[in-house]
N, C-alpha and C positions, 0 to 999 in steps of 0.2 A: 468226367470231371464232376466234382458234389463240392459244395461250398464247409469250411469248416472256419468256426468260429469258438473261439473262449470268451466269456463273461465272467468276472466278479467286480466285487464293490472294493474301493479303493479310498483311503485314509490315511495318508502320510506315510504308503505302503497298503501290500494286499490286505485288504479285511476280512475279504467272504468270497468264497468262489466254491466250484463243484469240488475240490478237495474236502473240504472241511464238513461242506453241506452232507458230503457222506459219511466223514467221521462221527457228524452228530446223530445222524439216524441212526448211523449203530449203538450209538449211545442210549440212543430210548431204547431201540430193540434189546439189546444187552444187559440196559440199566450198569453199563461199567467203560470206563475212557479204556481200562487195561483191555479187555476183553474187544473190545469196538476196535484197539492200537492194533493187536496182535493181528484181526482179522485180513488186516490189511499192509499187514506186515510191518507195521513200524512200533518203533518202540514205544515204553510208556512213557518215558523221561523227555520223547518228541514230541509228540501227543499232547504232551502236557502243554511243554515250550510253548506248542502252535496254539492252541486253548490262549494262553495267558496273552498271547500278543496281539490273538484278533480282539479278545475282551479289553484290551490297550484300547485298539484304533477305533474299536467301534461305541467304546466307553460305556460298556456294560458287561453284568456277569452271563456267561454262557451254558454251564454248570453250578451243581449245587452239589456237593460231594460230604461225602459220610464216608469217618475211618472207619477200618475196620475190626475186625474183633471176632469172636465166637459165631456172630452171623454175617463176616465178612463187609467188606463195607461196597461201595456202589457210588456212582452219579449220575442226575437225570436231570435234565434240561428246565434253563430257567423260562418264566414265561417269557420273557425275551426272545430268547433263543429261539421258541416256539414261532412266537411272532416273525424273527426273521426268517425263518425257513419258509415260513408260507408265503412271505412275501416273495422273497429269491425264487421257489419253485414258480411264482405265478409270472413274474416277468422274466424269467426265461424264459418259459413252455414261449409267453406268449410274443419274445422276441425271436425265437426261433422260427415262430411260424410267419412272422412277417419278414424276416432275412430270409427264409424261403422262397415268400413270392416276389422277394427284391432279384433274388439270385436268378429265379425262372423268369422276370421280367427282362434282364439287361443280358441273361445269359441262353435265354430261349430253350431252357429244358430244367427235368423238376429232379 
């Protein structure tokens, strides 16, 4: 038996959770929502949707995007966005590792 748990932040609906947190890394690695969508199989026109409704609930922008043209265009993460991933990455790691030793406390194995 292993303990499994989901986390994200929530705003009158999901805001932020490990879905998006990896949309958006691929976004910086990629420098593109299309290319970062594909990767992971979803479209651009979803991708987008999801973009537009967490930057709703969480009342800030998440991207900064450039059309394209001769040198194609691209989107990279606003400091916000920055910000929130650091934060999400650090309280997860570091609720994970105390639901660990909640789970090895009352469930007597790791």
């Amino acid at each position: 038996m292993r303990l499994v748990c989901k986390i994200w932040l929530d705003n009158n609906g999901k805001a932020f959770g490990d879905g998006p947190y990896d949309l958006l890394l691929r976004v910086e690695r990629t420098g593109s929502l299309s290319k970062a969508a594909a990767e992971i199989g979803m479209s651009y026109n979803k991708a987008w949707r999801l973009i537009r409704a967490m930057e709703d609930r969480l009342g800030f922008p998440l991207l900064e995007s450039k059309a394209g043209g001769a040198s194609g265009g691209g989107s990279e993460l606003t400091a916000q966005a920055c910000q929130l991933m650091r934060q999400y990455k650090a309280f997860k790691d570091e609720a994970e590792s105390v639901l660990e030793e909640l789970y090895a406390k009352h469930f007597g194995c790791k």
